[in-house]
C-alpha positions in Angstrom: 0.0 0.0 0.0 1.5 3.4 -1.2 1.8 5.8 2.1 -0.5 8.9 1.9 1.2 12.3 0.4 -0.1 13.7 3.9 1.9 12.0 5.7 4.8 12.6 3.4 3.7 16.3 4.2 3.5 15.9 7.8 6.8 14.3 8.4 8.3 17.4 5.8 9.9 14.8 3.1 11.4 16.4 -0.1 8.6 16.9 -2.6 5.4 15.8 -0.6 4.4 19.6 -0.7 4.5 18.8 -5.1 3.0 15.6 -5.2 0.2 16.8 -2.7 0.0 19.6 -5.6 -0.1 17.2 -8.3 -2.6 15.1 -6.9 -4.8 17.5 -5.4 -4.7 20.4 -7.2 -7.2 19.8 -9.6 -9.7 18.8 -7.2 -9.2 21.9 -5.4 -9.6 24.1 -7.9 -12.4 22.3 -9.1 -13.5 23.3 -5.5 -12.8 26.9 -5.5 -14.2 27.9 -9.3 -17.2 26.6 -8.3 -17.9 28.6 -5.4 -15.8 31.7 -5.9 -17.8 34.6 -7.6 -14.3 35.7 -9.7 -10.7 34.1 -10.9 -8.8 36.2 -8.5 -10.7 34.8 -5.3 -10.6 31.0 -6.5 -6.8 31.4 -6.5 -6.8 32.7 -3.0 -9.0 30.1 -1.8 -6.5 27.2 -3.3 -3.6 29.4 -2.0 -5.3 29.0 1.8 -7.3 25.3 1.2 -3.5 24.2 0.4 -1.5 25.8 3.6 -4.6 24.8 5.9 -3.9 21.0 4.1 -0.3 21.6 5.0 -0.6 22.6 8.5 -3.4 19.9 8.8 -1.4 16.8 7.6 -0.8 15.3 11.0 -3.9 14.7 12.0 -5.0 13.1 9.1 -5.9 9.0 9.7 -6.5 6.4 7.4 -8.6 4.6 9.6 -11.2 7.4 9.9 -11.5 8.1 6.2 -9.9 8.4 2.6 -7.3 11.3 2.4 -9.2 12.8 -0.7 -12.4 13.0 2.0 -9.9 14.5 4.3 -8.4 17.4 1.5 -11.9 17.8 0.6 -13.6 18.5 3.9 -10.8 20.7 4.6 -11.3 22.8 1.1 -15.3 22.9 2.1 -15.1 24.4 5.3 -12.6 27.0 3.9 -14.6 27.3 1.3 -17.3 27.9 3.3 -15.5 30.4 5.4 -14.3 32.3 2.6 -18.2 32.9 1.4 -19.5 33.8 4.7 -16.9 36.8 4.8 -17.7 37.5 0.7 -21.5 37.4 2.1 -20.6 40.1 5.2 -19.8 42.3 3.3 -21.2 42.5 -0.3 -19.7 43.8 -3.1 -22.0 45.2 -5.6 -20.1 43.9 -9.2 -20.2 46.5 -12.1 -23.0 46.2 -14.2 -21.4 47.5 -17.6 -22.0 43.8 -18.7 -26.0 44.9 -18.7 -25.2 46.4 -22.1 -25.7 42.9 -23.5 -28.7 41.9 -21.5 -31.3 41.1 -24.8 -34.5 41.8 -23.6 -35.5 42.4 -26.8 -38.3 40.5 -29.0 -36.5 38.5 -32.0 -35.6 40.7 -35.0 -33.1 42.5 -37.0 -29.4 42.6 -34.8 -29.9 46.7 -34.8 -33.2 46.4 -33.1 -32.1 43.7 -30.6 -28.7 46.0 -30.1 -31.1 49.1 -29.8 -33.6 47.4 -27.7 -30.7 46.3 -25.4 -28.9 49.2 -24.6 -32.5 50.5 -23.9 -32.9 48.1 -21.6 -29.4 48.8 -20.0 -30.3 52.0 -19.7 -33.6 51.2 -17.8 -31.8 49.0 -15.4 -28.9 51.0 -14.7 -31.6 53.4 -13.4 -32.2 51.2 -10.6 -31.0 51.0 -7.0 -27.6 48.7 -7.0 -29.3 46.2 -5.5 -31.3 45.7 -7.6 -28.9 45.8 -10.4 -27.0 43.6 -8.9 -29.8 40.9 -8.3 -31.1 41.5 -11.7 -27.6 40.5 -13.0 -27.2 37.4 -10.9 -30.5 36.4 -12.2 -30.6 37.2 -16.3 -26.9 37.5 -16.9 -25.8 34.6 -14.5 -29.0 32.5 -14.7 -29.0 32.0 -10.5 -32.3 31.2 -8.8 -34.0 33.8 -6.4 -32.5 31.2 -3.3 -28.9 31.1 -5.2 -28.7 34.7 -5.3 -29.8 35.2 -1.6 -27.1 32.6 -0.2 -24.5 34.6 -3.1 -25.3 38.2 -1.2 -26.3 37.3 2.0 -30.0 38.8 1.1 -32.4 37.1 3.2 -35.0 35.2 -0.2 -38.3 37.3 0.1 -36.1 40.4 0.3 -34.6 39.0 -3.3 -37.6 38.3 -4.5 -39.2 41.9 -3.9 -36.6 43.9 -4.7 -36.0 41.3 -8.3 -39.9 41.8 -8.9 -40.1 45.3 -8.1 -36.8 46.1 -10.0 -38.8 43.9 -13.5 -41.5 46.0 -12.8 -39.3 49.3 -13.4 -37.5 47.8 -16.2 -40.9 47.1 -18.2 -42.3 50.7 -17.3 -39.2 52.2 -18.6 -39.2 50.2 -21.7 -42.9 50.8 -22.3 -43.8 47.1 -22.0 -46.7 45.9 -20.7 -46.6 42.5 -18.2 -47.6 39.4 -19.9 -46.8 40.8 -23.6 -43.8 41.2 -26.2 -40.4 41.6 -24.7 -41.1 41.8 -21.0 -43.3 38.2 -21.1 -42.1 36.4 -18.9 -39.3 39.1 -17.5 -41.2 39.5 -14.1 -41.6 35.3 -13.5 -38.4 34.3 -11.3 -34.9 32.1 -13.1 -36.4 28.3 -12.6 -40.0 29.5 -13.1 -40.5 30.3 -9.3 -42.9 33.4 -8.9 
């Protein structure tokens, strides 16, 4: 039976730190894409999931579970950690990518490029939150939970302030609910009202 690259780690051996790399790395980085909202963060998280592995390595036994379970449990709760901060304190992302958003009915690429940047315009109008929740929802495709657990936003406060935000978008743009471009704009990601 090979020995474990933690306890390689743990006793200091030349190269346990790389082969722990190796063989974990993609599995934590798996880890930390997923749940980081940005490139920059994910890296972090590895960066800290990797030294708390390090520092760990000791107490890791074989006879209460697999090493990867181990590494893993120990990426998740940083993981988790690193969220609840992130969730603390929000920060409101830039919503220059709401120049793309197509709201518009099928047509000719000028309309849907005219109809869009009116829409932009309607929705930069809003409050940030707003924005912001709008974006996690059209743009990102999150559900009304996802983006409450993402912001820290406790649901029915998403929901309003997503509904009430649709509602704005669709009097700016001159839509009515229920017809043309704005069907459907009001009904949550996941078809949750």
């Amino acid at each position: 039976m090979d020995e474990s690259a933690l306890s390689q780690v743990a006793r200091g051996e030349t190269g346990a730190i790389a082969a722990c790399l190796d063989q974990y790395g993609p599995l934590i980085w798996a880890l930390a894409r997923r749940l980081s909202p940005v490139r920059h963060e994910a890296e972090d998280a590895v960066q800290d999931i990797f030294t708390d592995i390090w520092q760990s390595a000791a107490r890791f036994d074989p006879l209460r579970g697999s090493e990867k379970v181990f590494v893993t449990m120990i990426a998740r709760r940083r993981l988790i950690d690193r969220m609840r901060r992130h969730a603390r304190s929000p920060v409101f992302a830039s919503t220059d990518d709401l120049e793309v958003v197509g709201f518009a009915e099928p047509g000719t690429r000028g309309e849907m490029c005219v109809e869009a940047e009116r829409a932009a315009a309607a929705v930069g109008q809003l409050k940030a939150e707003q924005q912001r929740i709008i974006e996690l929802a059209v743009l990102h495709g999150l559900s009304h939970g996802d983006i409450a657990a993402r912001t820290g936003m406790p649901l029915g406060t998403v929901k309003t302030l997503f509904r009430r935000g649709m509602i704005r978008v669709r009097e700016e743009l001159g839509v009515e609910a229920g017809t043309g471009a704005g069907a459907g704009a009001g009904a949550a990601p996941g078809g949750t009202p």
